[in-house]
C-alpha angles and dihedrals in degrees: 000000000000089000086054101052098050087053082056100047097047090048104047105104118257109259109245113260117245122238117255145194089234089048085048102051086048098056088050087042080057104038085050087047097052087041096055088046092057087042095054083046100046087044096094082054101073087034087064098046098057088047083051083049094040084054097058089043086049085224097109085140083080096064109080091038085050098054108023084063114097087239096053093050094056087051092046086052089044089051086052090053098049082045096056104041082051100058095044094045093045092037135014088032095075092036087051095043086053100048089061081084085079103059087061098080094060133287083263103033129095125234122238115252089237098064086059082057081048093058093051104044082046084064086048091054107042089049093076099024089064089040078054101060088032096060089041095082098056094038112118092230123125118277098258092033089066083040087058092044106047096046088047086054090052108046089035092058100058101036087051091057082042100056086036095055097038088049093050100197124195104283090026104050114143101154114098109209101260077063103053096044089047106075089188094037083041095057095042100050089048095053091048095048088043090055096052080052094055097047094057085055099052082047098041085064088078093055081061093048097048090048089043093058089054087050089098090039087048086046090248107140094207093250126090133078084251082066103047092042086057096051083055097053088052092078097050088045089060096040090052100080082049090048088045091049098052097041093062096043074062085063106057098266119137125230103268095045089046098054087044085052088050103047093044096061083042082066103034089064096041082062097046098054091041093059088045091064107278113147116212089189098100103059080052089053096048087052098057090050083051096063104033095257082127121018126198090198124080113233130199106246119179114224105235096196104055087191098074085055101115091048107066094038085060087058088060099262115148120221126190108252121303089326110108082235108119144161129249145136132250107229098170128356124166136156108332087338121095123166107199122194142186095230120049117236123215101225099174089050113128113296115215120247104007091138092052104218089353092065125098083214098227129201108279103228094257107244109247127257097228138134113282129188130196109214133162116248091248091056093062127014131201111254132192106215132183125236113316090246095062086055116103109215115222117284094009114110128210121260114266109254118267120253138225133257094238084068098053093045113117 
């Protein structure tokens, strides 16, 4: 009877563990942790992109009094951050939206090899079917003929994942045999497998909005059908880590060996492209002007110190009047370190050769040969004035205020 009852006892089933306030601070504790780690190793990253930037500007002499200020440190972190939520929202969400197929065949259990071909048709797919609701706004189509277009797309996409994933043909086969043979179990897991699907695609859409905003960097002009066949190709890219994670839990890996697998060949072929002429530059570019490090647009700055007026007005500044208000561009600022100068610079125009040979290799916009003056941020400050003619020049008072006629009335 003893015997019995420990063979009872080891084979009773272990009772689920309850979520709790300590497990779940633990999980974010982790998930900062693993954060921070990525962000100390994408640091050099940012660092490299302003010298790059530095470099076109020929004032490299600006960079180790930029980021070596307290200041300039904060705003590098700050770049690493953008960079790696970046990274995780426009790729490894979609990948790791897509692995969760493969916990639902158990914790134990191992996925089929056709639901990693599913991942990846699922990318295919979704590439068209989101152009297509894209270009249906600026067809020129009747009113309730884009309605009918746009709601077909979009019921026809998922039922056909659905019918495809339910069938389970040969190179698609997803169902184990307990499945197959299961009509209730059959549907459910279909429709499980189909939403997760599903999900990677909808995320999948900030990927493309992320690559659509670097076509004018990448000298794309947004119309083609090279660039449309390249906005296509951007949902089965972010998909391809995920396809690549579940296909070699099919084959017996485990999850941590799986995930190493997966972010190696993310980074083999990021390599690849980028010795094949690929610039990463852009997407550096695009997030300095993000953060203000380069600006396109003049602003209105006060002189503090009067005395440095001529100066900057032999530089070529223009100030308004005698006031010490005048315009200017910031074309780098970062930590303690600002470069003013009269004439704005683009830096987020086109930059030549960023596709490598795919790359029409258009005219960089030429950086102008203006004044430029390196100030610290407490010698000017930005100022938001009204109209020029509300501004009172130096020694020139106001005009008395008008009276009335009561007043010059005998």
């Amino acid at each position: 009877m003893l015997a019995t009852k420990l063979r009872a006892t080891r084979n009773r089933p272990a009772r689920p563990q309850k979520w709790t306030w300590p497990a779940g601070i633990g999980v974010v504790k982790d998930l900062l942790d693993v954060v921070i780690k990525i962000s100390v190793i994408l640091l050099p990253l940012p660092a490299l992109a302003i010298f790059l930037y530095l470099k076109t500007l020929q004032r490299t002499d600006l960079f180790l009094p930029a980021i070596l200020s307290g200041p300039g440190l904060v705003a590098l972190l700050e770049a690493t951050f953008i960079l790696c939520a970046a990274l995780l929202a426009n790729f490894v969400g979609p990948s790791w939206v897509a692995s969760q197929i493969a916990n639902t065949y158990g914790k134990d259990g191992r996925p089929m090899l056709g639901a990693a071909t599913f991942v990846i048709l699922t990318g295919f797919i979704a590439g068209p079917y989101f152009l297509t609701l894209c270009y249906l706004p600026s067809a020129t189509l009747p009113l309730w003929l884009k309605w009918i277009a746009g709601i077909a797309v979009a019921f026809l996409t998922p039922l056909l994942l659905l019918l495809l994933a339910w069938r389970s043909p040969r190179y698609f086969r997803m169902l184990t045999d307990a499945e197959r043979t299961n009509r209730t179990l059959r549907t459910r897991q279909s429709v499980k497998r189909t939403l997760w699907a599903c999900a990677s695609a909808l995320i999948s859409v900030s990927t493309f909005v992320t690559f659509a905003s670097l076509f004018r960097l990448y000298g794309l002009s947004g119309d083609g059908w090279q660039t449309w066949l390249a906005g296509a190709l951007v949902f089965p890219a972010s998909l391809l880590p995920g396809m690549m994670y579940v296909a070699r839990r099919s084959w017996g890996d485990s999850r941590t060996v799986a995930f190493a697998i997966a972010a190696l060949m993310v980074g083999a072929t990021i390599l690849v492209l980028t010795l094949n002429g690929l610039s990463l530059e852009p997407l550096a570019l695009l997030a300095m002007r993000a953060m203000s490090v380069a600006e396109k647009e003049t602003r209105t700055f006060e002189l503090v110190s009067s005395n440095e007026r001529s100066a900057w007005t032999a530089l070529g500044f223009r100030f308004i009047g005698e006031t010490t208000f005048f315009k200017a561009s910031i074309r780098f600022q970062l930590g303690d370190v600002r470069l003013l100068c009269v004439d704005p610079y683009d830096v987020g125009s086109p930059y030549p050769g960023a596709l490598g040979p795919f790359s029409a290799k258009p005219a960089k916009s030429p950086l102008p040969q203006t004044g430029c003056m390196t100030t610290l941020k407490d010698e000017v400050r930005v100022v938001e004035p009204p109209a020029a003619s509300f501004i009172v020049p130096k020694n020139r008072r106001p005009p008395p205020p008008a009276t009335s006629d009561s007043s010059n009335a005998p």
